[in-house]
C-alpha positions as CSV (number, residue, x, y, z in Angstrom):
1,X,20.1,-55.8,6.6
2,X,19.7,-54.0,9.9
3,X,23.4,-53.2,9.8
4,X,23.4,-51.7,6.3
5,X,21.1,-49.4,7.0
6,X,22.9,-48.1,10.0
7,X,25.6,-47.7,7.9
8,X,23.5,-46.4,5.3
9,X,21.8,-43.8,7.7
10,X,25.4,-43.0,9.2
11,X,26.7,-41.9,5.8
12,X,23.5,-40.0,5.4
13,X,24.5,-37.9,8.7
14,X,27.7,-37.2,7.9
15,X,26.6,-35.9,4.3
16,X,24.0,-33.7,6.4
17,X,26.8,-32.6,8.8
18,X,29.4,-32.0,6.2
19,X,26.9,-29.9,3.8
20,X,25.6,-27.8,7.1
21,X,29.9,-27.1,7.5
22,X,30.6,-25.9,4.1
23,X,26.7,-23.7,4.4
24,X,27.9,-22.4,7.7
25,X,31.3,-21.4,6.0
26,X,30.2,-19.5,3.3
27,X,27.5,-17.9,5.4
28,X,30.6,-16.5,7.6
29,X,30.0,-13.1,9.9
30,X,33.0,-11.0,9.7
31,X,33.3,-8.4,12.2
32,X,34.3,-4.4,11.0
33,X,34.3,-1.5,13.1
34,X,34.1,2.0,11.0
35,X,35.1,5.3,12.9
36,X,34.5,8.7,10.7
37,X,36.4,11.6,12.0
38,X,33.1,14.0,11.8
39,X,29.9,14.4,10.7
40,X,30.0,16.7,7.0
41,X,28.3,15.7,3.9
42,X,31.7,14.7,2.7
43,X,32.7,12.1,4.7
44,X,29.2,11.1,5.8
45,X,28.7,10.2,1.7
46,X,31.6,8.0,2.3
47,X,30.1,5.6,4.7
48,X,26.9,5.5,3.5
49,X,28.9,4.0,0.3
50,X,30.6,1.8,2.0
51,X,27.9,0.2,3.7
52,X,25.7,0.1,0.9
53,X,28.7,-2.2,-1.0
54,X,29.2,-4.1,1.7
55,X,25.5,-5.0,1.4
56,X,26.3,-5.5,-2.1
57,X,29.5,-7.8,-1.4
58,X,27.3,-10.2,1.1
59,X,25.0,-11.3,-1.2
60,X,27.5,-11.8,-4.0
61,X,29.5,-13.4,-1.8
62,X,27.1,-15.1,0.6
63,X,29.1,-13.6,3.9
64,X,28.0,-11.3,6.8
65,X,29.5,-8.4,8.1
66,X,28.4,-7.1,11.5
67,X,29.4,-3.1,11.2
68,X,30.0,-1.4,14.7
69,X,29.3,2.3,13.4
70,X,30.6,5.4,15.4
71,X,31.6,9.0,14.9
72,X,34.1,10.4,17.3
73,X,33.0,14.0,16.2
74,X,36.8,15.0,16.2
75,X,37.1,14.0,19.6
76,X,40.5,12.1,20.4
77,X,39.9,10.8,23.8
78,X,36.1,9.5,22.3
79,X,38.1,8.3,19.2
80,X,40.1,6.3,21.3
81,X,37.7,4.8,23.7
82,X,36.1,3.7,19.9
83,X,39.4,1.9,18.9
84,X,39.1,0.2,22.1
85,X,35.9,-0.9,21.9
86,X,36.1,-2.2,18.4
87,X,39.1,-4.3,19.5
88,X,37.6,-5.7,22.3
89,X,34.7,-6.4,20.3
90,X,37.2,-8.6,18.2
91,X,36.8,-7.0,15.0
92,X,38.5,-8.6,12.0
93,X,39.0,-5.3,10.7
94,X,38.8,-1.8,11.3
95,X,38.0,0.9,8.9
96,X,38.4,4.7,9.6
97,X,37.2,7.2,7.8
98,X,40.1,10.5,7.4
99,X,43.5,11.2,8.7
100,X,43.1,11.2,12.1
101,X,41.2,8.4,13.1
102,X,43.3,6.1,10.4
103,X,46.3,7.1,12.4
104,X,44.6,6.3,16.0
105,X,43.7,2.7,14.3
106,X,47.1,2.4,13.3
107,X,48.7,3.2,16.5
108,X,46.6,1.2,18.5
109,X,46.5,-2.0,16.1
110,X,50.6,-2.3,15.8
111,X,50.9,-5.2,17.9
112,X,47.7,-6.5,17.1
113,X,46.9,-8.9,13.4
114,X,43.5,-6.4,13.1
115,X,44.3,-5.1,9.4
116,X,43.3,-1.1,9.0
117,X,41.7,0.3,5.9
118,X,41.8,4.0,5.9
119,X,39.6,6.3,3.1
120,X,39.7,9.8,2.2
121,X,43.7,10.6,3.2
122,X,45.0,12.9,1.4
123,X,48.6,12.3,2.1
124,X,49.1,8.7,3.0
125,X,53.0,8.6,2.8
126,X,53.3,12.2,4.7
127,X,50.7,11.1,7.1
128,X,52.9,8.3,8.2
129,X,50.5,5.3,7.1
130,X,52.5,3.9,4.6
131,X,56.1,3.7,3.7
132,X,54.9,4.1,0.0
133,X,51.6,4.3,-1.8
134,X,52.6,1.2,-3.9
135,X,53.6,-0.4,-1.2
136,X,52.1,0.4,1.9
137,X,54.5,-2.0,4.5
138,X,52.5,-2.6,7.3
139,X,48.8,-3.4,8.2
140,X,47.4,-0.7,7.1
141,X,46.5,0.4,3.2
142,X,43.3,1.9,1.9
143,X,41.3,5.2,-0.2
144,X,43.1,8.5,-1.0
145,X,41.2,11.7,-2.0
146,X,44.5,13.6,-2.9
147,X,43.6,16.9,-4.3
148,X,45.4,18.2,-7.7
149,X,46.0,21.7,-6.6
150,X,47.4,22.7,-10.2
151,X,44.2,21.7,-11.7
152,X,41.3,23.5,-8.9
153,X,43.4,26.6,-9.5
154,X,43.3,26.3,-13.1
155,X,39.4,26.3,-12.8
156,X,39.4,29.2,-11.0
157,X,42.0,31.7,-13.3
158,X,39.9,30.5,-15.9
159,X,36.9,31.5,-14.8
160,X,38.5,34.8,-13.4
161,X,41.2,35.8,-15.6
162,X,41.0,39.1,-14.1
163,X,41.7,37.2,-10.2
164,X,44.8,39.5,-8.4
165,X,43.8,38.2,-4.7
166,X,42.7,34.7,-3.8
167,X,41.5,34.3,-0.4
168,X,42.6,30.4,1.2
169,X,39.9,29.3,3.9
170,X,40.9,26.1,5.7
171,X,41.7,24.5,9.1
172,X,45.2,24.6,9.8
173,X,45.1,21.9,12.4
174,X,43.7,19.5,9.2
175,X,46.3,17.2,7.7
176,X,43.9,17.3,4.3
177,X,44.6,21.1,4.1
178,X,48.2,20.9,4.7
179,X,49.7,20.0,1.6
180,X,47.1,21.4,-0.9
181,X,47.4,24.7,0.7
182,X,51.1,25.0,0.8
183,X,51.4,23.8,-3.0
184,X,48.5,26.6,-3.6
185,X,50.7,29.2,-1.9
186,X,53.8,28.1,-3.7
187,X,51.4,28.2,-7.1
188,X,49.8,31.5,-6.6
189,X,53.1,33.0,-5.8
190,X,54.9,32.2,-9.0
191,X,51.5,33.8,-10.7
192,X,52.4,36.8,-8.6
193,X,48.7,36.8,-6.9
194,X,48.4,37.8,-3.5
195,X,47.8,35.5,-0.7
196,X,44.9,36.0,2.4
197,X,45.1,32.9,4.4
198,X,41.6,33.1,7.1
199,X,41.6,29.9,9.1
200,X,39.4,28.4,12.2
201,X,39.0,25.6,14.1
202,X,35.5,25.1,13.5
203,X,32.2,26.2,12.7
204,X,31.9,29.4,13.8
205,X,35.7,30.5,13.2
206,X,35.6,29.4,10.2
207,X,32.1,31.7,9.5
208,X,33.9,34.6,11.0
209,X,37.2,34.1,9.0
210,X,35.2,33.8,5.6
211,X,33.3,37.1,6.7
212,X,37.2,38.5,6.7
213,X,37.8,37.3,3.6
214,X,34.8,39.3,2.1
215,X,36.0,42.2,4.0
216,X,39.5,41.8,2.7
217,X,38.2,42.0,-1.2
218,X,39.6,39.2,-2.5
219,X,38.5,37.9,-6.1
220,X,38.0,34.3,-5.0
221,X,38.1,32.0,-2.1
222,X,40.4,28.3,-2.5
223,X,39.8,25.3,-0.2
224,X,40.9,21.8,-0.2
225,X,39.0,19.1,1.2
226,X,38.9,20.7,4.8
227,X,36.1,19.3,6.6
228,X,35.6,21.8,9.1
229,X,34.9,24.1,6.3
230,X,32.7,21.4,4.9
231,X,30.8,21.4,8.2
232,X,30.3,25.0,7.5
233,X,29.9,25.9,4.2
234,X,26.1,25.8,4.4
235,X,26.7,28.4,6.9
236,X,28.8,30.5,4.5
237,X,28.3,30.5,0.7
238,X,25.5,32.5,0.2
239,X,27.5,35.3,1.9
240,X,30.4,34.6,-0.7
241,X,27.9,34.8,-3.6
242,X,26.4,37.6,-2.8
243,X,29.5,39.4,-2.3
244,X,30.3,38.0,-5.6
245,X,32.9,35.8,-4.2
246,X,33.8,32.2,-5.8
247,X,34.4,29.5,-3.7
248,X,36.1,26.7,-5.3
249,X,37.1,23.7,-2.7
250,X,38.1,20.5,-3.2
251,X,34.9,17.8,-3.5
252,X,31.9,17.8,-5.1
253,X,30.4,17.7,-1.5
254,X,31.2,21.5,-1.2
255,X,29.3,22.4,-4.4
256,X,26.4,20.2,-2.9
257,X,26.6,22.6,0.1
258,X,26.9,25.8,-1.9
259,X,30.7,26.4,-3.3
260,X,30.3,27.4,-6.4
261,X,32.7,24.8,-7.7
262,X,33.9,21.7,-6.4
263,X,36.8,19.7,-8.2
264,X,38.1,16.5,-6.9
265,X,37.3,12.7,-6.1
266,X,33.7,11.5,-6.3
267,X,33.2,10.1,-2.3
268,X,30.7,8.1,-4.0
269,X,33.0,6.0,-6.5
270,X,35.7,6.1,-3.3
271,X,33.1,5.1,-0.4
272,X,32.9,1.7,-2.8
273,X,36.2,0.7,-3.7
274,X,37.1,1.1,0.1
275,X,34.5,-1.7,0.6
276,X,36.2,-3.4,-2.3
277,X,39.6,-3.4,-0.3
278,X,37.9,-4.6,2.6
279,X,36.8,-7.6,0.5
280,X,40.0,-8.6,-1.1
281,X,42.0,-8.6,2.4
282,X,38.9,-10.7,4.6
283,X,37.3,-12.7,2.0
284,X,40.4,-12.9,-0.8
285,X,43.4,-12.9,1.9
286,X,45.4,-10.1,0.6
287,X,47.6,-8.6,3.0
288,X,47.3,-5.0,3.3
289,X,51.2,-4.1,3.6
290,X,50.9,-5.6,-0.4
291,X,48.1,-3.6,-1.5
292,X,48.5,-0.8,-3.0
293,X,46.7,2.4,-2.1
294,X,44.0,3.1,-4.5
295,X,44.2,7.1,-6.1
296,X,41.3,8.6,-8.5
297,X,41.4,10.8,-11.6
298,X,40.3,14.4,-10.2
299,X,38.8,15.2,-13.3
300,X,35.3,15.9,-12.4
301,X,34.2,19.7,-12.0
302,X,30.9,20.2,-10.3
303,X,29.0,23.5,-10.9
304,X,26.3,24.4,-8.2
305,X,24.0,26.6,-10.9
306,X,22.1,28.7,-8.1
307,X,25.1,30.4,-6.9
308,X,26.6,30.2,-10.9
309,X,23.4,32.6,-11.5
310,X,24.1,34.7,-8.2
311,X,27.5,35.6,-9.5
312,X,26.2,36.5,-13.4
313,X,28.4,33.8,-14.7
314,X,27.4,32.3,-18.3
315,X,27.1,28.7,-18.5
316,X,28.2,27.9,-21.8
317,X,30.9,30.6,-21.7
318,X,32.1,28.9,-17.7
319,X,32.2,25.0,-19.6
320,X,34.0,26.4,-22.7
321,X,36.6,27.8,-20.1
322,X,36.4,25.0,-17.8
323,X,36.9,22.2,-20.4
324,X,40.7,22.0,-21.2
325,X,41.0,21.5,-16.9
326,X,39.1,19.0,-16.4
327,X,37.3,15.6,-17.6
328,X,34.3,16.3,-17.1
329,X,31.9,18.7,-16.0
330,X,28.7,18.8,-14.0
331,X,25.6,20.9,-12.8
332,X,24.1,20.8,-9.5
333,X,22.0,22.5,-7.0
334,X,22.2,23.2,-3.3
335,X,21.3,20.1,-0.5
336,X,21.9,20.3,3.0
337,X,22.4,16.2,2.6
338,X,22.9,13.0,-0.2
């Protein structure tokens, strides 16, 4: 008797040890270390999306994931002392947040199994990330906010038939300006509008080359999704509106800040499905050099109604235009954050 309930309790121990395994397994920490590039409202909307679905994912899931947080404010020596601490943190993966810290995680992960997940590049294959957006080749995949040029300028001849000179307002040192602003020129030119290109390298430059915009006349201002002119467009667009200036840039963030019209990727809807990504590689094993990047319809036009009434546009008359360019279309008013 004595001996079968040893056995009998022995049994019951290894049931208790095996269930408190398979608990502890599915109650797995995963480490992830997220740089973004720069505090704007853009890319700040980002993470805050992608943390709030990786909250989302650990209770569907019943994981953890530890987030080491930091902003290298467009610093590349502080962006690399991040990289270095994430990786001696052991992260299982690394997520960062534009161009130039996706291609400091890449660089510095090559000889490393620490897969990269990258969101809001606009240029993935001319950035050097992936070989191709369907199949990205390496360790390294992720979100793209690729603008459609074609369509922004669309918008903005239709709401200006009249336009003769478009003023382009960006950061020539940003790899999300870069190809949007030479297919604008290329665009334009064929239109026979003239070009004034005003450019800075941050805040302040890019206020005083916006003043020289106004100066120069021009019937409307273009921008991609620059982020140094997203870290200053609260500091510009009232002086656009009330020279009766449009500003039409590429995000509903700058319409949030003041452009008059945003067109482009909703952060919100990307700041998830970068989360998602990270899921399917940790918790579903996908390898990132098989996953394709993941592009969005830039259908949505967002209209900030405050500076619509500064420049005496009619709304119903501004929609009626607006509505063969684009899927849908949306009012909002000015925040300094969301």
């Amino acid at each position: 008797m004595k001996k079968c309930i040893a056995i009998l309790l022995l049994c019951a121990l290894s049931l208790s040890l095996f269930a408190c395994g398979g608990s502890e397994e599915s109650g797995k920490t995963y480490k992830i270390g997220i740089c973004n590039y720069v505090h704007d409202a853009s890319l700040d909307q980002i993470v805050e999306n992608i943390k709030a679905r990786l909250a989302e994912i650990e209770t569907e899931k019943g994981v953890k994931f530890k987030i080491y947080d930091d902003n290298c404010n467009a610093d590349a020596n502080l962006l690399t002392q991040i990289i270095d601490n994430f990786l001696v943190s052991d992260v299982d993966l690394m997520i960062g947040i534009a161009t130039p810290v996706a291609v400091a995680m890449q660089a510095a992960t090559e000889d490393t199994d620490v897969p990269v997940v990258f969101a809001a590049v606009s240029d993935p294959v001319g950035s050097g990330l992936v070989e191709s957006n369907e199949k990205p080749g390496a360790n390294v995949t992720g979100t793209s906010d690729y603008l459609n040029t074609d369509a922004i300028l669309n918008l903005l001849l239709a709401a200006k038939p009249e336009t003769k000179k478009i003023g382009l307002l960006y950061d020539i040192g940003q790899d999300s300006s870069t190809t949007a602003i030479r297919s604008a020129k290329t665009i334009l030119a064929s239109k026979g509008i003239e070009v004034v290109e005003r450019t800075g390298t941050n805040v302040d430059e890019i206020t005083l080359a916006a003043q020289a915009l106004i100066a120069e006349k021009v019937d409307a201002v273009f921008t991609p999704t620059d982020n140094t002119v997203m870290q200053a467009e609260l500091s510009i667009y009232e002086a656009f509106a009330n020279a009766g200036i449009p500003h039409f840039a590429g995000a509903d963030s700058f319409a949030l800040n003041g452009a008059f019209v945003g067109y482009g990727v909703d952060y919100t809807v990307l700041g998830k499905e970068t989360a998602n990504m990270v899921s399917d590689i940790l918790l579903d094993g996908k390898k990132p050099a098989e996953t394709a990047v993941r592009t969005f319809d830039n259908g949505k036009a967002s209209i900030n109604t405050e500076v619509l009434a500064l420049l005496g546009f009619d709304p119903e008359t501004l929609k009626t235009a607006f509505a063969p360019f684009c899927t849908s279309i949306e009012e909002l008013e000015t925040k300094e954050s969301f």
